[in-house]
Backbone as JSON, one array per atom type, in Angstrom:
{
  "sequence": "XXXXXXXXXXXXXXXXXXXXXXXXXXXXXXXXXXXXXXXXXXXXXXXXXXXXXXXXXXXXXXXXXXXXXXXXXXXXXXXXXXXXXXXXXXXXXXXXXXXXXXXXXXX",
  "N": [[28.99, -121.58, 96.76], [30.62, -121.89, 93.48], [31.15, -122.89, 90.8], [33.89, -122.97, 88.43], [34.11, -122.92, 84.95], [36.55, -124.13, 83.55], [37.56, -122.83, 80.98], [39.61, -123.07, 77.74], [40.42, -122.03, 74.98], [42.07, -122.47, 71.81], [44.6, -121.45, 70.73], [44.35, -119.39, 67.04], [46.62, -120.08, 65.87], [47.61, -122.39, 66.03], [46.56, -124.06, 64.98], [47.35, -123.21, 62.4], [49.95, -124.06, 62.3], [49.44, -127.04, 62.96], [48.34, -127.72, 59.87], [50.34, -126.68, 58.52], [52.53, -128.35, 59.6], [51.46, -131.12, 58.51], [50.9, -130.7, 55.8], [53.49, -130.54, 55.22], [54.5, -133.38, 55.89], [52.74, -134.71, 53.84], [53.63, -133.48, 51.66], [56.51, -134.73, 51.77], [55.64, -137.28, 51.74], [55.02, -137.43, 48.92], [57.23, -136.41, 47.11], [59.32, -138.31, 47.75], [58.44, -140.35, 47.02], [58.54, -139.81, 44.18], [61.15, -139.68, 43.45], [62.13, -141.8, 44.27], [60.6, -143.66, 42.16], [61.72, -142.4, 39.74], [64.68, -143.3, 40.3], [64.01, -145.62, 39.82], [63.52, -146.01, 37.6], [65.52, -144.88, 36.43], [67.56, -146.59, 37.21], [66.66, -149.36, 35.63], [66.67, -148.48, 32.62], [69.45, -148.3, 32.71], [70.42, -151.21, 33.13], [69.19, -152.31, 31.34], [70.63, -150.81, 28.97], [73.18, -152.22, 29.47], [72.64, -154.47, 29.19], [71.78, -155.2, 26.56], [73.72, -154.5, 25.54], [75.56, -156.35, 26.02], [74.47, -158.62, 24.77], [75.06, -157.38, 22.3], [77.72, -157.97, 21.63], [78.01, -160.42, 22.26], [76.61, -161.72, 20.03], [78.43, -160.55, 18.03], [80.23, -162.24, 18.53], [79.24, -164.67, 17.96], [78.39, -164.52, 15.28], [80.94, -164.07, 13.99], [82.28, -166.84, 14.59], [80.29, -168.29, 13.32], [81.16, -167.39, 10.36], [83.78, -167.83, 10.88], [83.45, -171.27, 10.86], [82.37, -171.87, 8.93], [83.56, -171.05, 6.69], [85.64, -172.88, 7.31], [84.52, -175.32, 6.98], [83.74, -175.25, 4.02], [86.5, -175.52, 3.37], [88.14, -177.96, 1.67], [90.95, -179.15, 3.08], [92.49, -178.06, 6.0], [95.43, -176.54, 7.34], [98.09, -176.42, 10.19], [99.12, -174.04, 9.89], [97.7, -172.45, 7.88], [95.2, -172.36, 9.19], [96.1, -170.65, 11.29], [96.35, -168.49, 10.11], [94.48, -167.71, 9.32], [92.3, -167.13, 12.01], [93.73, -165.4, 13.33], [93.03, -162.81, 12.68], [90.78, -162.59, 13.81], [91.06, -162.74, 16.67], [92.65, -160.11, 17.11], [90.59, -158.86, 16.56], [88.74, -156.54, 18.57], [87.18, -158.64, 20.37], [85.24, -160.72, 22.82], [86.55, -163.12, 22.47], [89.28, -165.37, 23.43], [91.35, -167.31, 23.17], [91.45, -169.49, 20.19], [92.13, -172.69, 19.29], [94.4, -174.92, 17.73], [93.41, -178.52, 16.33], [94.85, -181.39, 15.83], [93.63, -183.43, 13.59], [93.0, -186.93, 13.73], [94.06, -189.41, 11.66]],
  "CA": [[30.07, -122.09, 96.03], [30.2, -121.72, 92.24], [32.27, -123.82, 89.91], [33.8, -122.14, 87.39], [34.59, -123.79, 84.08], [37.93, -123.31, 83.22], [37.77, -123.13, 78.99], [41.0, -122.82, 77.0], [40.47, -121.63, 73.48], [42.88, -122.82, 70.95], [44.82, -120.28, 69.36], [44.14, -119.75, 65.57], [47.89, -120.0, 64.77], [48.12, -123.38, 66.78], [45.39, -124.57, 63.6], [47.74, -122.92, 61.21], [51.26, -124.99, 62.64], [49.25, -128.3, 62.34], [48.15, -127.66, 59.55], [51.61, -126.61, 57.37], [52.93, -129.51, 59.43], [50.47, -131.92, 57.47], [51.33, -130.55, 54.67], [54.45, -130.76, 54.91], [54.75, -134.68, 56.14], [52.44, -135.0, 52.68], [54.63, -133.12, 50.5], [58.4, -135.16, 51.98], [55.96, -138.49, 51.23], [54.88, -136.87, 47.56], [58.54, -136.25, 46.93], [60.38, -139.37, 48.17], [57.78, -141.65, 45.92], [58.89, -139.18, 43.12], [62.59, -139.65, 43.69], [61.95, -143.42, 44.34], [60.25, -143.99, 41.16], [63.0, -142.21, 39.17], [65.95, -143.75, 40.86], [64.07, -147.07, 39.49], [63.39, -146.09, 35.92], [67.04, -145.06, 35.33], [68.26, -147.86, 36.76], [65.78, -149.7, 34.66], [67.5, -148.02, 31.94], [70.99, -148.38, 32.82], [70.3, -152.09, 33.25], [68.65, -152.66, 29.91], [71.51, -150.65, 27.84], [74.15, -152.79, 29.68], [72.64, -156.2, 28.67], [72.15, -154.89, 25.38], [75.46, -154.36, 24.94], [75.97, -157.65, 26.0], [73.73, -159.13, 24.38], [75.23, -157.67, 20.83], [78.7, -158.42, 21.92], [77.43, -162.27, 21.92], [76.17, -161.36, 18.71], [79.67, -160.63, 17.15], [81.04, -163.4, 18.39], [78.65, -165.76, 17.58], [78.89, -164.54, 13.52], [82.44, -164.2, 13.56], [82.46, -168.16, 14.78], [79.76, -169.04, 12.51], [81.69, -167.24, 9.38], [84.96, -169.21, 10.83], [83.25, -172.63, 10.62], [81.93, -171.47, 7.04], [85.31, -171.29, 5.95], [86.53, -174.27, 7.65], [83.43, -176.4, 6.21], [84.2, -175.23, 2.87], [87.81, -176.11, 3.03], [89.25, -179.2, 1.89], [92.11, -179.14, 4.16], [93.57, -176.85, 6.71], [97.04, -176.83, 8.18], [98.23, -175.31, 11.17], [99.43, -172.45, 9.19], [96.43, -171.49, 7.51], [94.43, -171.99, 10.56], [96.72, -169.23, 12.97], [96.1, -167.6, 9.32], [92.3, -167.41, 9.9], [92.06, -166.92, 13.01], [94.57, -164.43, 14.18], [92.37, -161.64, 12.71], [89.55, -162.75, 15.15], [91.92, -163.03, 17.85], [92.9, -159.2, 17.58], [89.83, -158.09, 16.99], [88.06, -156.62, 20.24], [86.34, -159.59, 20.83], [85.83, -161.56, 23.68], [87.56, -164.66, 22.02], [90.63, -165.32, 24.12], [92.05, -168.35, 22.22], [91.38, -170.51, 19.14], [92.97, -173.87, 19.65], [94.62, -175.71, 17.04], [93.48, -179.71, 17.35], [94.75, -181.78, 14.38], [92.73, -184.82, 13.16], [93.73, -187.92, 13.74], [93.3, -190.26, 10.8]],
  "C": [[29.72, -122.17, 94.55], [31.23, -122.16, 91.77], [32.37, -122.82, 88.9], [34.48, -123.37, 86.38], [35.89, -123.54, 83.56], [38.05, -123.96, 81.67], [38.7, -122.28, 78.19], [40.53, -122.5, 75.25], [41.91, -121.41, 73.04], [43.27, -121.77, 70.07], [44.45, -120.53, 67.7], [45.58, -120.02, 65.32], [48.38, -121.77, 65.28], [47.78, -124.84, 65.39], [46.51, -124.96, 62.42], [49.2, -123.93, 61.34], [50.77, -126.51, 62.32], [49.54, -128.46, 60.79], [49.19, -127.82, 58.25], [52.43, -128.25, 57.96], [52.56, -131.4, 58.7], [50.95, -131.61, 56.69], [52.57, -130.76, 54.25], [55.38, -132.29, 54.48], [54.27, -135.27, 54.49], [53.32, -135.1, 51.3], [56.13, -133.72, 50.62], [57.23, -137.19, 51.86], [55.72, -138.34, 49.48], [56.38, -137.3, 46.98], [59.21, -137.61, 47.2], [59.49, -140.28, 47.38], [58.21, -141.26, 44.64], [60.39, -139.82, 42.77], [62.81, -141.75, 43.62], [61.2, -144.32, 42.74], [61.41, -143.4, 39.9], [64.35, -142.55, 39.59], [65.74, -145.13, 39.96], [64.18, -147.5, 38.42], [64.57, -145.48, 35.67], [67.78, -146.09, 35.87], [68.02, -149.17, 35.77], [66.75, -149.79, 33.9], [68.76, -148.6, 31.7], [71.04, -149.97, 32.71], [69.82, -152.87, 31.78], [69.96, -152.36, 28.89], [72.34, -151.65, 28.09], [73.88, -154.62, 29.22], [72.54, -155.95, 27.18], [73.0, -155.12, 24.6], [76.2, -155.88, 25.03], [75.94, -158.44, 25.37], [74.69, -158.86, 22.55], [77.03, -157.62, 20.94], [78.82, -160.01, 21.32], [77.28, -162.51, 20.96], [77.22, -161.55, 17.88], [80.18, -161.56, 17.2], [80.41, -164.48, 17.94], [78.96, -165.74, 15.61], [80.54, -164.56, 13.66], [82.71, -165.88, 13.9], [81.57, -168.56, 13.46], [80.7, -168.6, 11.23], [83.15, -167.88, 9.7], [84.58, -170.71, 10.36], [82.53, -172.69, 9.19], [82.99, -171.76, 6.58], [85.99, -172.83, 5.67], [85.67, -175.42, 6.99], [83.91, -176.55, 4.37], [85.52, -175.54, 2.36], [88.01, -177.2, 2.73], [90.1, -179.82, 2.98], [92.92, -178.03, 4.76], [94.59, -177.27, 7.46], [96.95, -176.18, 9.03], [98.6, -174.3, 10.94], [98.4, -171.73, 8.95], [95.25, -171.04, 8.51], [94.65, -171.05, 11.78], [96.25, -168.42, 11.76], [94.38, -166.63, 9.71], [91.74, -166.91, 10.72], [92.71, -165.82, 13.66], [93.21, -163.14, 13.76], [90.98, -161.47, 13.71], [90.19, -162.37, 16.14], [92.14, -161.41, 18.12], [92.02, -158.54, 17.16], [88.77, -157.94, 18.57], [87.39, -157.44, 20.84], [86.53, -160.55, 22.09], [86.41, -163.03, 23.4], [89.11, -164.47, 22.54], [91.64, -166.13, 23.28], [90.76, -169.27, 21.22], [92.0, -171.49, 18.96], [92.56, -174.75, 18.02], [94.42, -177.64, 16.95], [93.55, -180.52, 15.94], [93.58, -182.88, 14.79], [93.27, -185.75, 13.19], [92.84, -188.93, 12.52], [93.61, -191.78, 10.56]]
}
């Protein structure tokens, strides 16, 4: 009785299928860290211009209030006339100022 060994040799192309499939799994996580890192830095981006903008929005309105209460400091006396006077041009410019409320003084 004689045993025989029964030995399978591995094709070479069996090598070469791992092999691209490695490479491949490498190159789709390469790529998706690529894609993932630029998705983050333009939203980044996009996120920065938009407060920006916000930011010098706030800006206008804050001088256009401070050069109103300049005015109004320096006045003597304002009426309700002169005061829709003053103010209307704020009012239609693009600004987010919705209203300017008239509030006399009580004396």
């Amino acid at each position: 009785m004689t045993t025989r060994l029964d030995v399978r040799i591995t094709p070479p192309w069996f090598f070469g299928c791992v092999l691209a499939l490695v490479a491949t799994f490498l190159l789709f996580l390469l790529i998706r860290s690529y894609e993932g890192n630029s998705a983050n830095a333009s939203f980044q981006t996009s996120a920065i211009n938009r407060v920006n903008k916000i930011q010098d929005g706030l800006d206008d309105v804050l001088l256009s209030l401070i050069a109103l209460g300049g005015y109004y400091d320096a006045s003597l006396e304002i009426d309700r006339n002169q005061f829709r006077r003053l103010t209307q041009p704020f009012l239609d410019k693009e600004l987010p100022i919705q209203a300017l409320e008239w509030v006399a003084e009580d004396t």
